[in-house]
C-alpha positions in Angstrom: 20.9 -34.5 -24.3 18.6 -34.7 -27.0 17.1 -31.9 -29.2 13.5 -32.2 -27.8 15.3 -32.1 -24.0 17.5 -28.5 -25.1 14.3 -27.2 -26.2 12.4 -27.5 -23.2 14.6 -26.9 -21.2 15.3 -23.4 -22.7 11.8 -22.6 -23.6 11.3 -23.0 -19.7 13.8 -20.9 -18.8 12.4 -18.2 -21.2 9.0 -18.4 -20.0 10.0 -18.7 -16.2 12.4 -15.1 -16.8 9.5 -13.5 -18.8 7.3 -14.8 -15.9 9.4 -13.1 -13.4 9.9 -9.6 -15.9 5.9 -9.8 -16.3 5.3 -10.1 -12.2 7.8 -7.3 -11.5 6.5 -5.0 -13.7 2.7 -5.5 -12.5 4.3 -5.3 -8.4 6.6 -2.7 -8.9 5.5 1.1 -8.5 5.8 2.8 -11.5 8.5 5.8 -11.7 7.3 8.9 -10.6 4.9 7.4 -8.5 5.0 7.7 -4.9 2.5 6.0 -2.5 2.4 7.2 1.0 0.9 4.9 4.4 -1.2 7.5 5.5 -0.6 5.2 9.2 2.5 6.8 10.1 2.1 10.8 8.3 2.2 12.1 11.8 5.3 10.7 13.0 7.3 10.4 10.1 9.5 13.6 9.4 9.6 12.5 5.9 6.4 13.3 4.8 5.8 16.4 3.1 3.2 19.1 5.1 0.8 18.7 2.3 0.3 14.7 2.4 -0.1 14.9 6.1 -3.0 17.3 5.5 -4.0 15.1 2.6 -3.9 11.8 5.3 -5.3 13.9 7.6 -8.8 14.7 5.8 -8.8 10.9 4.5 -8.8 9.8 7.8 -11.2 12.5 9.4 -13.3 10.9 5.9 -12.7 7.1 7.2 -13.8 7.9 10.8 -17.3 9.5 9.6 
C-alpha cells in the first residue's frame, strides 16, 4: 500500500472509534443516574415506595 492509502485508512479508523466513544457517551446514562418508566411503577417490585408516589402525582399531573 502506499503512504497516502495507510493514512486514510487509519485516520478512518480513528475517527469512526472516536465516533462510536463520542455517540456512547451522549446515549449512555451517566453514573449515578437512574431513570425510572413511570409506565410500570405499580407493578414492578423494584421500584422504591417513594418513585411510585413520585410517578404517581406525575401521572395524576398528565391526566389533568
Amino acid at each position: 500500500m502506499k503512504l497516502v492509502d495507510t493514512f486514510i485508512l487509519s485516520f478512518g479508523a480513528t475517527a469512526s472509534v472516536l465516533m462510536v466513544i463520542a455517540i456512547c457517551s451522549f446515549l449512555l446514562p451517566k453514573h449515578g443516574e437512574v431513570v425510572y418508566n413511570c409506565s410500570i411503577a405499580e407493578i414492578s417490585p423494584d421500584f422504591p415506595p417513594e418513585v411510585r408516589e413520585q410517578c404517581r402525582k406525575l401521572n395524576a399531573e398528565k391526566n389533568i
